[in-house]
C-alpha positions in Angstrom: -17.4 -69.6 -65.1 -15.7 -71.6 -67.9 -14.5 -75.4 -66.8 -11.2 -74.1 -66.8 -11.5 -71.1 -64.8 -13.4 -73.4 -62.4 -10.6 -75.6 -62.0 -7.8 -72.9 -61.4 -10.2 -71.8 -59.1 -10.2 -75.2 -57.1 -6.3 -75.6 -57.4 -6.5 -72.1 -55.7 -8.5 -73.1 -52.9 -6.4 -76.1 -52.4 -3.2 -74.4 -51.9 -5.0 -72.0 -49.5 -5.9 -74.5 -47.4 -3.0 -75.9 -47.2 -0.8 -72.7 -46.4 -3.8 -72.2 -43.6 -3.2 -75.9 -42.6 0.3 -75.1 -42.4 0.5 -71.7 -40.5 -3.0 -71.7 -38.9 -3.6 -74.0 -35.6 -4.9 -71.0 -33.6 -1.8 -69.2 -32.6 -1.2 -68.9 -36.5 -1.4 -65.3 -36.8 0.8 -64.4 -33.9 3.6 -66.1 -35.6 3.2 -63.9 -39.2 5.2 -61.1 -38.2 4.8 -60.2 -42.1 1.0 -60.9 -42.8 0.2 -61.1 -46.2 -3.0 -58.8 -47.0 -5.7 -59.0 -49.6 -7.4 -55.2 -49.8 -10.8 -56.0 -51.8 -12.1 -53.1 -52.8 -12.6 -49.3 -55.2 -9.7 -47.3 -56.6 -9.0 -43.6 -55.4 -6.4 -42.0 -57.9 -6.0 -39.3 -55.2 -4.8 -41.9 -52.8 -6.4 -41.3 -50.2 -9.3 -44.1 -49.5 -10.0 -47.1 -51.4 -7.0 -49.4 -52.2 -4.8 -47.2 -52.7 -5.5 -45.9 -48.6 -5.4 -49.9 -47.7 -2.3 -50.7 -49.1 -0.4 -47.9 -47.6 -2.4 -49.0 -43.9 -0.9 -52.5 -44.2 2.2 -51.4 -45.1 2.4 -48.7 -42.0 1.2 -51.5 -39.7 3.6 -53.9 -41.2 2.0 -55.9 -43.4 2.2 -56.9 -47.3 -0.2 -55.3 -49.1 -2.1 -57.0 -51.9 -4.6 -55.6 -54.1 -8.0 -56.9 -55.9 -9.8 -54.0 -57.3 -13.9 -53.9 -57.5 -14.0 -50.4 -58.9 -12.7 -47.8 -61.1 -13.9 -44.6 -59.1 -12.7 -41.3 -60.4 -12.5 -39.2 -57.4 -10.6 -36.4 -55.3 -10.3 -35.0 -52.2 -13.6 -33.3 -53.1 -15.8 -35.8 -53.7 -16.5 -39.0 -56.4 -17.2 -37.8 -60.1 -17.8 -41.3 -61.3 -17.8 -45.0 -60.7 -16.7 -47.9 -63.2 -17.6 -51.7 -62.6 -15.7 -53.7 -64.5 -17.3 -57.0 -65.1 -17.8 -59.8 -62.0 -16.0 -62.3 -64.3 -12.8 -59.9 -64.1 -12.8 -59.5 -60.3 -12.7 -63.8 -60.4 -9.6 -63.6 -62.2 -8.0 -61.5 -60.0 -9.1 -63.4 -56.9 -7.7 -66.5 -58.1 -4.6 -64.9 -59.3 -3.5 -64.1 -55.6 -4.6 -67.1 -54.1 -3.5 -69.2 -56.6 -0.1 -67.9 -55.6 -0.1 -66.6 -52.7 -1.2 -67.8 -48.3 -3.6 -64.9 -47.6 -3.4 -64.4 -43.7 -6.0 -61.5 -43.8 -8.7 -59.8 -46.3 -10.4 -56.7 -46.0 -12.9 -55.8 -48.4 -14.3 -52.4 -49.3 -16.0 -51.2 -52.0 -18.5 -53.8 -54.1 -20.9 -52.0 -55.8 -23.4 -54.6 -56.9 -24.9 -58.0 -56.0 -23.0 -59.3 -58.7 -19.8 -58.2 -56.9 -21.0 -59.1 -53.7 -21.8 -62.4 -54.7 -18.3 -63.1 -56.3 -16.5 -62.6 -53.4 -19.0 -64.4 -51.4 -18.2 -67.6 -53.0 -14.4 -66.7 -53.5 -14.6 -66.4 -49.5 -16.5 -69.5 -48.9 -13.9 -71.3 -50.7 -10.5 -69.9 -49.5 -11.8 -69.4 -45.7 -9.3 -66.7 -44.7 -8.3 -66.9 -41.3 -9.2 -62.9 -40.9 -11.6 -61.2 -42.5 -12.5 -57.3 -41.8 -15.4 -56.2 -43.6 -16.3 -52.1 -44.0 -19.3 -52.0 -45.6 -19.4 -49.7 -47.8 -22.7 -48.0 -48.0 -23.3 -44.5 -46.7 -20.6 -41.8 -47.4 -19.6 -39.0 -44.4 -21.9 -37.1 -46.5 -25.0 -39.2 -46.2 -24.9 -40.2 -49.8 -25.6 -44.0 -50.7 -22.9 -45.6 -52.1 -25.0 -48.7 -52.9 -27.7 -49.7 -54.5 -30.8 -51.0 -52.6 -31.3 -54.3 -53.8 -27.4 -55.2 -53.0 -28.4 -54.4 -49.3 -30.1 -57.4 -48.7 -26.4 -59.3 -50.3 -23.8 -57.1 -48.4 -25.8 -58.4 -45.1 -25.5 -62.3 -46.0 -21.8 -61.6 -46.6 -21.8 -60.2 -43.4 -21.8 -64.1 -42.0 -18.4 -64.8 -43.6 -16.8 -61.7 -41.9 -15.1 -62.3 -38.1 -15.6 -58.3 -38.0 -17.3 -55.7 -39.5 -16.7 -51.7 -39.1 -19.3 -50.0 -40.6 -19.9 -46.0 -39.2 -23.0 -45.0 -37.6 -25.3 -44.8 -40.7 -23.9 -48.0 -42.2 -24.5 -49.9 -39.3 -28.6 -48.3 -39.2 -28.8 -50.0 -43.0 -27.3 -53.1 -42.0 -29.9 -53.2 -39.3 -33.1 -51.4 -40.9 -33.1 -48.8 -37.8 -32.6 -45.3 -37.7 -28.6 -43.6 -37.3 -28.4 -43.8 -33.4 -28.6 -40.5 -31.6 -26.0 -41.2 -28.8 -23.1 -43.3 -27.6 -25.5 -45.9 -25.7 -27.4 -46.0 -28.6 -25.1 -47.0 -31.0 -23.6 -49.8 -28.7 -27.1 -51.7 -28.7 -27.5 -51.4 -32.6 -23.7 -53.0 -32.3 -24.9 -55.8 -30.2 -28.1 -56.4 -31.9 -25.9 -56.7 -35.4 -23.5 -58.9 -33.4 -26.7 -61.0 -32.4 -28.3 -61.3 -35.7 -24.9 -62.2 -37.9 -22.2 -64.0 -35.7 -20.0 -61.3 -36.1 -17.7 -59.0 -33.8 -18.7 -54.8 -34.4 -16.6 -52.3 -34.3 -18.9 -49.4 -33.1 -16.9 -45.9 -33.7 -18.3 -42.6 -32.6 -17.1 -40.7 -35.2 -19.9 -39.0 -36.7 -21.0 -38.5 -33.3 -21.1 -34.8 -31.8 -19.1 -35.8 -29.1 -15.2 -34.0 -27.3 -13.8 -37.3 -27.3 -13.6 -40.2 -30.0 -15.0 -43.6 -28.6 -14.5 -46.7 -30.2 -15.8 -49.9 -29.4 -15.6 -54.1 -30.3 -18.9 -55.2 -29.5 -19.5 -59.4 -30.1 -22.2 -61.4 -27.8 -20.8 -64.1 -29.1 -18.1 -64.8 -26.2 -15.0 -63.6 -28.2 -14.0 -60.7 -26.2 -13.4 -60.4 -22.4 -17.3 -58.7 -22.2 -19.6 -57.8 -24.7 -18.4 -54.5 -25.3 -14.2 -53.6 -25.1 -14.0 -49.8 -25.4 -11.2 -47.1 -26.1 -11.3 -43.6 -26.1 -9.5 -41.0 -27.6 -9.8 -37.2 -28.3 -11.4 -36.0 -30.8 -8.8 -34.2 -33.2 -9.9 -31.2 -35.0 -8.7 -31.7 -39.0 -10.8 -31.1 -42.0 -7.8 -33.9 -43.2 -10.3 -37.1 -42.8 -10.5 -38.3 -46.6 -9.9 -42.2 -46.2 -10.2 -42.7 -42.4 -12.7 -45.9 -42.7 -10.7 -47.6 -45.5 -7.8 -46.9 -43.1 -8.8 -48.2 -39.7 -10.3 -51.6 -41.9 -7.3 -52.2 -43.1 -5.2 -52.0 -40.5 -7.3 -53.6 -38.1 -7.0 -56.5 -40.7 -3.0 -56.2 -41.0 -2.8 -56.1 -36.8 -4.9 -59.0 -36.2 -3.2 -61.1 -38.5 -0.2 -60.2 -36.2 -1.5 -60.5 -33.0 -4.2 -62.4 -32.9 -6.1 -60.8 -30.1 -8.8 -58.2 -31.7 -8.7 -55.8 -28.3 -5.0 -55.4 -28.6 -5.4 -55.2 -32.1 -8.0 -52.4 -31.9 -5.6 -50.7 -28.9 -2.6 -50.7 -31.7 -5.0 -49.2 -34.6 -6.8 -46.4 -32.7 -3.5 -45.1 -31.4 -1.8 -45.3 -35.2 -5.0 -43.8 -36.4 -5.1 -41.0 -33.8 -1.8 -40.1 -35.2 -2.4 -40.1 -38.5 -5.1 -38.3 -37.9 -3.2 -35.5 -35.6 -0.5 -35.0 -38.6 -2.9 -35.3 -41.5 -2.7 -31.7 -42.1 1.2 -31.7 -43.0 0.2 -33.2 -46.3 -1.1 -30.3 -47.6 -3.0 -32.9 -50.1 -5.9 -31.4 -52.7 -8.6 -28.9 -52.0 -11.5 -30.8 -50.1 -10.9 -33.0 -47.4 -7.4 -34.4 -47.9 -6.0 -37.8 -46.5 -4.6 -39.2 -43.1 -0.9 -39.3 -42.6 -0.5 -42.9 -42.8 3.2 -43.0 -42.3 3.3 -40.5 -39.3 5.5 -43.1 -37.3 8.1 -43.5 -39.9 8.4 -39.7 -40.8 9.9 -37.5 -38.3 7.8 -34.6 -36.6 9.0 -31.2 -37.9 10.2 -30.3 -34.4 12.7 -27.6 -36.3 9.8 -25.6 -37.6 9.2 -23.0 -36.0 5.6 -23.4 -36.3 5.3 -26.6 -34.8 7.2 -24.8 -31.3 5.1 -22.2 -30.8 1.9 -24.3 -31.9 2.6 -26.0 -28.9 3.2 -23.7 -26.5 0.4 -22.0 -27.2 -1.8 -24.9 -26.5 -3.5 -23.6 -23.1 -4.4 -20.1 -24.8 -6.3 -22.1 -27.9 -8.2 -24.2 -24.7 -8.8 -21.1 -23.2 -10.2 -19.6 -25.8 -12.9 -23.0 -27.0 -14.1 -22.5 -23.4 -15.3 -19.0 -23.2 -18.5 -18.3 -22.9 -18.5 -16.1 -26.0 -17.3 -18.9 -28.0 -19.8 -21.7 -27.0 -22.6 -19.4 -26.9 -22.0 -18.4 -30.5 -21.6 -21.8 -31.3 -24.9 -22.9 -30.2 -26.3 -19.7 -31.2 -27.5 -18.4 -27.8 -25.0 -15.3 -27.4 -27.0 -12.0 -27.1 -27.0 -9.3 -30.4 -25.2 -6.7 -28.1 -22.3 -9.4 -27.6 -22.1 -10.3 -31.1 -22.2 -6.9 -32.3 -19.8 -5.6 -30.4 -17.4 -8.2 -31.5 -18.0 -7.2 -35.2 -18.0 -3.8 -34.0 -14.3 -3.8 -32.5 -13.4 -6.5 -35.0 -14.3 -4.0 -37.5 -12.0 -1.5 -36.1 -9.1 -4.0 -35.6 -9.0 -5.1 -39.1 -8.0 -1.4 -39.9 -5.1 -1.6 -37.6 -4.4 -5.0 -38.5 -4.1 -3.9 -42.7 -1.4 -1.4 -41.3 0.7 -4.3 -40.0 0.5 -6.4 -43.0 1.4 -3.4 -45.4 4.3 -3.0 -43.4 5.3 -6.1 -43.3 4.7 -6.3 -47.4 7.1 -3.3 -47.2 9.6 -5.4 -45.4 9.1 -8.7 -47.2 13.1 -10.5 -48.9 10.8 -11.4 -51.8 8.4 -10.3 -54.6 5.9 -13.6 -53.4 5.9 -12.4 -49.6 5.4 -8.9 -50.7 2.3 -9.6 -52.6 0.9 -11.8 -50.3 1.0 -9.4 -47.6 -0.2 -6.5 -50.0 -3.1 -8.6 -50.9 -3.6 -10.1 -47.1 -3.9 -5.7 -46.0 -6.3 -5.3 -49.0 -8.9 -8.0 -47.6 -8.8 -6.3 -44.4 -10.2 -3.4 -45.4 -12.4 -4.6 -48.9 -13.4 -7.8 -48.3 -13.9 -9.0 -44.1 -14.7 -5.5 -43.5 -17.5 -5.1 -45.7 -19.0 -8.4 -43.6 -19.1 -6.8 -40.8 -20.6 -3.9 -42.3 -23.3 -5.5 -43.6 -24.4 -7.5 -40.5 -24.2 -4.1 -38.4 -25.9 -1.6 -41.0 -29.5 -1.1 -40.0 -29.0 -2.3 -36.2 -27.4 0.9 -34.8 -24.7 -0.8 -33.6 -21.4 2.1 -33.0 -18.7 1.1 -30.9 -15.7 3.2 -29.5 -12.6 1.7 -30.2 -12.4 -0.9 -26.6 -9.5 -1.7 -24.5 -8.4 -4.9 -25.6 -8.9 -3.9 -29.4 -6.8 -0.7 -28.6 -4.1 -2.6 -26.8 -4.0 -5.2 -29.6 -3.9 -3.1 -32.5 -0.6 -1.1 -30.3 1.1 -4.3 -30.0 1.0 -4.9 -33.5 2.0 -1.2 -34.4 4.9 -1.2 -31.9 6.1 -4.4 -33.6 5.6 -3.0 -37.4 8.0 0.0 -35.8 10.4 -1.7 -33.9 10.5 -5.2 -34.8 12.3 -7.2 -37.5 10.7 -8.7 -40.3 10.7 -12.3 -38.8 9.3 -10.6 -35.7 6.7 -8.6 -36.8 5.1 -11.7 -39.3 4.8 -14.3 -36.1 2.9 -11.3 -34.3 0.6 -11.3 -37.3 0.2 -14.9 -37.9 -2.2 -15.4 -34.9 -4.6 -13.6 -36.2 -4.7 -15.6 -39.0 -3.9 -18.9 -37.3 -6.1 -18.9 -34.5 -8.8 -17.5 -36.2 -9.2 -20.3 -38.9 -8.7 -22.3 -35.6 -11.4 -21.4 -33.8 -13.4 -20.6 -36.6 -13.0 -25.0 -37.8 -14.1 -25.7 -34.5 -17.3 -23.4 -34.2 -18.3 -24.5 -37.4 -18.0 -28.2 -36.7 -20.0 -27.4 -33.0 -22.6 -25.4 -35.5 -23.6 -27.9 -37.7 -23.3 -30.4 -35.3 -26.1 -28.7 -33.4 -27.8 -28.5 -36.4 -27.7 -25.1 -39.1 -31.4 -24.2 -39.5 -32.0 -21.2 -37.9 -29.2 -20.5 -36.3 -29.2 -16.4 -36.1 -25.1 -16.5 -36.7 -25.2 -19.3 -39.2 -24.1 -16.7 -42.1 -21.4 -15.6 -40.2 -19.9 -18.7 -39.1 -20.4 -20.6 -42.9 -18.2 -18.0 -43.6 -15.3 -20.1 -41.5 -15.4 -22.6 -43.7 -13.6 -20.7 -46.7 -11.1 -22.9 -48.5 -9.8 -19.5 -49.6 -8.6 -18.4 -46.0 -7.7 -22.0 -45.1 -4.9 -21.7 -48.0 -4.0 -17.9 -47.6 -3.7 -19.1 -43.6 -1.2 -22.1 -44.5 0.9 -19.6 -46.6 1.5 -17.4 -43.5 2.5 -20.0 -41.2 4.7 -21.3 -44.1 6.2 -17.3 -44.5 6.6 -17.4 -41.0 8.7 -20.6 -40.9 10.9 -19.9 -43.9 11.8 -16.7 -41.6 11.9 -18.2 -38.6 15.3 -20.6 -40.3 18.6 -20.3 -39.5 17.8 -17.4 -37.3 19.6 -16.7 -33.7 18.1 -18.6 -30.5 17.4 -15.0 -29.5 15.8 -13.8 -32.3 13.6 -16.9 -32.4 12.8 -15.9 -29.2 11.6 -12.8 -29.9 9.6 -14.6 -32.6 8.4 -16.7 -30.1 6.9 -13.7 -27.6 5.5 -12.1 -30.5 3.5 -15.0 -31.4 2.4 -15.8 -27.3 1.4 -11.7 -27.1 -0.5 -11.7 -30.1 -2.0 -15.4 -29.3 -3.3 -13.8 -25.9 -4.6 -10.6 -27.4 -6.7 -13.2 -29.3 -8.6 -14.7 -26.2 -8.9 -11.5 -24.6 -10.5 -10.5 -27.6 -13.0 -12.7 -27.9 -13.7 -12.7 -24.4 -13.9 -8.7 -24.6 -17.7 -8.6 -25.6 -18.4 -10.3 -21.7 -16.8 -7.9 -20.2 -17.6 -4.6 -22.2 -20.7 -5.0 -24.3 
């Protein structure tokens, strides 16, 4: 560092400590009903994590966002195609060109890459003393990729003392502590006391990545900071492939809150229930390919509550529980349903998906517009050509022949009453089900599936199969078809929407529940 960089450096720390001397006398942060953020960490030209994810989590928990970047990383929803580092020297100058200027009532860091890095902001912390400081050490992707090198291991841990918390997930917080990821809940609460132990810090300990139906989170300290050693919330676990960002997120918010509260349960209560929202709207984005963002400004955008979607979503609710708790389902899942059961639900799928075509030609012949009638067209020509032949290649050469059953035969005359008799608006929310509910269930019994671990799983073909990003899109097009139909109609005619949809949704758990009953 050249003598004059040193001494804006010191000016910088001098008018830190004073702002801190000014608004800091341990009820400091409760008074900041605007706290001013530093977000340390990569770039995400996507948006979604990184900075660019911290500054809009400030700003939705009502802070002012500020920015240092650590990295260049050129990256999508789909994953990180490379990484630039510009020079340690560079990062100094922006440090010292917010603090020179600015009170910083909270830092989160991110992203550093390096020793180099970690080492900069190490002494840039040392000397400005923030009065929060939320570190999410970034180390070991969803994925299980490393995200940092080994020998800046041993670095990110020291800077682990300057931190008052740290939020690393379940293989981040193994790292930190030389262990291996922690198998359950209990688990991963004593590898958050034992990093509590060895570092001064508080731990947030999040359940995430574990295979669990609800969502724990917990602050662990055994430091005497909290009301007990461990402060836990819970919250369901919400079923979105929309997760892109969710650790920046929660960081940085957790920062913004407790520079507004002052009180790390009640700012942990505040984050997880912002988070859970984002998290349960993520999907409306309709953002990239892979795993798109959270819906960081959920609270300030109002729910869709006209779409007609959104209705009968919800009302259907009970039938899509109904349905995660049958037998069939969960057995299939964990790969314990008998051959006869799943081959007679290929069998009669197989013969559905013939009646099924019929429904989406005629509704391609009833479509307002060229876009709808192709879809539809094309939607009747996978039937037959494309899932079809699946299920004739998983029954060929196992004998399996199946007479049309009940419940398919009652299904497929629901839909062919409604091609005959029913408007267009009608007859596309009785098809939409099938596409709905299957991606649906289909997300979840993936999820389950590699959660109980894919090797050898004699379904495991079938069910990677769910995880098509083609039928995902096609599946988001019929909802939105059904929508744009469902406008400006008559309450009774969006009623008749709305029992076409319910019929068809419970055709759906019968359906799957059919092979109990009649294999």
């Amino acid at each position: 560092m050249s003598l004059q960089s040193s001494g804006r450096w010191l000016a910088s720390v001098e008018f830190c400590r004073a702002c801190s001397a000014l608004s800091s006398n341990g009820a400091a942060m409760t008074i900041r009903t605007t706290p001013r953020v530093l977000s340390i960490a990569g770039t995400d030209p996507s948006g979604g994590a990184g900075i660019q994810a911290d500054l809009k989590s400030i700003a939705a928990n009502g802070g002012y966002g500020m920015a240092a970047v650590t990295a260049l990383v050129a990256q999508n929803t789909q994953g990180v195609r490379s990484v630039h580092t510009p020079p340690a020297s560079f990062l100094t100058e922006q440090l010292t060109a917010v603090s020179d200027d600015v009170c910083i009532d909270a830092v989160k860091i991110g992203m550093l890459g390096d020793s180099e890095v970690i080492g900069t902001v190490g002494r840039w912390l040392a000397e400005v003393s923030p009065a929060v400081v939320v570190l999410d050490p970034v180390m070991v992707a969803t994925s299980g990729d490393r995200l940092l090198a080994a020998e800046a291991e041993e670095a990110l841990r020291l800077l682990l003392n300057q931190a008052h918390l740290v939020t690393p997930n379940l293989p981040e917080l193994a790292v930190l502590l030389g262990a291996a990821p922690a198998a359950d809940w209990q688990e991963a609460l004593a590898q958050g006391r034992e990093l509590s132990r060895r570092h001064g810090v508080m731990v947030l300990v999040k359940g995430g990545h574990l295979p669990a139906e609800d969502c724990p989170d917990a602050l662990v300290d055994v430091n005497g900071r909290l009301a007990g050693e461990v402060v836990e919330f819970r919250s369901g676990r919400v079923r979105t492939k929309n997760t892109h960002g969710t650790g920046c997120s929660l960081s940085a918010a957790m920062a913004t809150v407790q520079a507004r509260t002052g009180d790390w349960t009640e700012s942990l209560k505040e984050v997880k229930e912002w988070l859970f929202g984002a998290l349960v709207r993520a999907d409306e984005l309709e953002v990239g390919k892979g795993s798109g963002p959270i819906h960081h400004f959920h609270q300030h955008t109002p729910r869709p509550a006209d779409r007609f979607s959104t209705e009968v979503w919800e009302r259907t609710a009970g039938i899509r529980a109904e349905i995660m708790e049958l037998d069939f389902v969960r057995q299939l899942a964990a790969g314990t349903l008998s051959e006869a059961q799943f081959g007679y639900y290929l069998a009669q799928d197989a013969r559905y998906l013939n009646g099924y075509s019929r429904a989406l030609a005629r509704a391609s012949a009833l479509a307002p517009t060229e876009q709808e009638q192709l879809f539809w067209a094309k939607s009747a020509h996978n039937c037959i050509e494309v899932e079809a032949q699946l299920h004739r290649e998983w029954l060929a050469g196992r004998g399996v022949q199946s007479e049309q059953g009940p419940v398919t035969k009652a299904y497929v005359d629901h839909l062919l009453a409604v091609s005959a008799a029913g408007s267009y608006a009608e007859l596309v929310a009785a098809v939409v089900p099938c596409y709905w509910l299957y991606a649906h269930v289909g997300g979840e019994l993936y999820d389950r599936y590699k959660s109980a671990g894919a090797a050898g799983h004699p379904y495991g073909a079938w069910i990677e199969t769910y995880a098509d990003e083609e039928f995902a899109e096609a599946t988001r097009q019929a909802v939105a078809i059904m929508d744009a139909a469902a406008q400006q109609l008559p309450e009774q005619e969006r009623e008749r929407m709305m029992a076409a949809f319910e019929h068809s949704a419970r055709y759906e758990l019968h359906f799957f529940d059919a092979p109990r009953l009649y294999a």
